[in-house]
C-alpha positions, 0 to 999 in steps of 0.5 A: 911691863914698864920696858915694854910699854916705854918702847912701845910708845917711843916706837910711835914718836914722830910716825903716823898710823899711816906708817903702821900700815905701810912699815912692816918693820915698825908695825912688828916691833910695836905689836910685838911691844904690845905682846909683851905689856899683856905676858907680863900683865898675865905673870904680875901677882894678885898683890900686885894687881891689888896696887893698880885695881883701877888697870884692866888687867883682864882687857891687858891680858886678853889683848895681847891674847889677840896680838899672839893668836889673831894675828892676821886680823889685828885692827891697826887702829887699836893697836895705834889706839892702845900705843898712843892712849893706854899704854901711857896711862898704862906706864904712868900708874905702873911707875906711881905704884912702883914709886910707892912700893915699900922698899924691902919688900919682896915687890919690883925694884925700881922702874927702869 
């Protein structure tokens, strides 16, 4: 989650949702970033969900559900609102909780 949603956000450094209309090349990495925040929210465990309650883990899941199977009718101001506004609140609660995580543990190494 924390290497996609970080490429995700720098994707959209110095572009507009202007670009993401126009630029096929840039809208396709940042949904497909997208994508993969939702499958690896859809595989973290219950213990893990449990260090983050405050994330929509359901609303995490089900729009990369939309970004894999809607994909001719994605609105590409949310996809611009959720790269810009949730992904980095998103990333900086995945880094505090994996910061936070005892080290051996069976839980995720540290954040890359």
């Amino acid at each position: 989650m924390l290497r996609a949603g970080r490429d995700a956000v720098s994707f959209c450094q110095d572009r507009s949702i202007d670009q993401l209309r126009t630029d096929a090349l840039f809208r396709r990495a940042l949904v497909h970033a997208l994508q993969e925040v939702g499958e690896a929210a859809s595989r973290i465990s219950a213990e893990g969900r449990a260090r983050i309650p405050s994330l929509p883990w359901g609303k995490i899941v089900g729009a990369r559900n939309i970004l894999i199977h809607v994909y001719w009718g994605v609105d590409h101001e949310q996809v611009w609102r959720m790269a810009t506004l949730d992904v980095p609140d998103l990333l900086a609660a995945l880094e505090s909780a994996c910061a936070a995580w005892p080290m051996g543990t069976t839980g995720p190494s540290a954040p890359s």
